[in-house]
C-alpha positions, 0 to 999 in steps of 0.5 A, a space after each residue: 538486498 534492500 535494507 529497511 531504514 530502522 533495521 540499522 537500529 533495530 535489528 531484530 524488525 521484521 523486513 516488511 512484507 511488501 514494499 514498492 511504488 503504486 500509484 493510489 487514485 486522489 478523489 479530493 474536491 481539488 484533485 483528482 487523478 492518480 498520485 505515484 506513493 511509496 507504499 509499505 506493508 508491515 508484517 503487523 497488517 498496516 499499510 503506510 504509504 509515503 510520498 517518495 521512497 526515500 521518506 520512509 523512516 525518516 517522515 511520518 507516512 501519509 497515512 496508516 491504514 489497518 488491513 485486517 479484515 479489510 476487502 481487497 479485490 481486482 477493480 475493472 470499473 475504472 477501464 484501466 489495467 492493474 487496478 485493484 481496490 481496498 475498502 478497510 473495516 474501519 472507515 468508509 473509504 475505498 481506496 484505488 491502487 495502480 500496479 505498473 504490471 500483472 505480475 506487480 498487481 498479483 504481488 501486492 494482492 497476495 501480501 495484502 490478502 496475508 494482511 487481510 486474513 492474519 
């Protein structure tokens, strides 16, 4: 059973959609590579992603991104497995994420087409 950390409090929310670790590609002038998040889908279309699990609910999240209309699809250009790419409506940023299996990948893309297409 996994247990939300606001349902306690707010027992009519909504589980979210989605939820487990990806790892998310860094492109910042500084570093570079892949970091390991804690991402959340809420059922409302939003993507929040935290440093570790155990911050969700109790830190405000990295950041918050809209997926409506957003476009999610399977990324081979990078030439490593389980890569897929959102590029959001609002924004000119595309974000790489790393599933750790097809299956994994397969889950994400499912609930963030849902997100993508409400």
């Amino acid at each position: 059973m996994v247990v939300g950390s606001d349902i306690s409090r707010y027992p009519n929310t909504p589980r979210p959609t989605c939820r487990g670790y990806l790892h998310k590609r860094t492109q910042s002038a500084i570093l570079k590579g892949w970091r390991k998040r804690w991402f959340v889908l809420k059922h409302n279309g939003y993507l929040h992603y935290y440093k570790h699990k155990k911050n969700e609910g109790k830190c405000k999240p990295l950041e918050v991104t809209k997926l409506e209309g957003a476009e999610i699809s399977v990324d081979t250009s990078l030439g490593k497995p389980f890569v897929f790419k959102c590029i959001p409506q609002s924004g000119n940023r595309i974000f790489y994420f790393c599933a750790t299996s097809n299956q994994e990948m397969k889950r994400w893309l499912e609930a963030m087409d849902k997100a993508v297409h409400p």
